[in-house]
Residue, then its C-alpha position, 0 to 999 in steps of 0.5 A: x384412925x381417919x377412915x376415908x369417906x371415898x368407897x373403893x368399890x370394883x366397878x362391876x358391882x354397879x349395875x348401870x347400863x352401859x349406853x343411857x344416852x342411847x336408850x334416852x335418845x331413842x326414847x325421845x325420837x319415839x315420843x317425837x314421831x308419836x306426837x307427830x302422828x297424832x298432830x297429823x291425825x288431829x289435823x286431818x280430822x278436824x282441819x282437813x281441806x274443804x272442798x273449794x267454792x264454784x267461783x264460775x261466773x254462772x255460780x256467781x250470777x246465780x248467788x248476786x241474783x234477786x231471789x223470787x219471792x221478793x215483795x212487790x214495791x208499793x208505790x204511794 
């Protein structure tokens, strides 16, 4: 009179992948490169390396050096 809630049903009647944790795995590795490529691109984009300053002395001296068109002092 009882039936029982447990289905017996052949295993071959689901149609389950065979290695979900592969194709997951292999999905997060691929989002993973993209969003490292993209990082890269963005960085090269917008942070790339300026090029350096002169810091010669001469570059300097020139830089620190009173401009010319500087106004005569007025003296009382």
């Amino acid at each position: 009179m009882s039936r029982s809630a447990v289905s017996h049903t052949p295993p071959e009647s689901f149609s389950a992948p065979r290695r979900p944790l592969r194709r997951l795995t292999l999905e997060l590795f691929g989002i993973i490169a993209l969003k490292i490529a993209a990082l890269t691109l963005i960085w090269w984009v917008v942070f790339a390396p300026q090029p350096k300053p002169d810091v010669s002395p001469d570059a300097i001296a020139q830089r620190l050096a009173p401009t010319a068109h500087a106004p005569p002092e007025v003296q009382p």
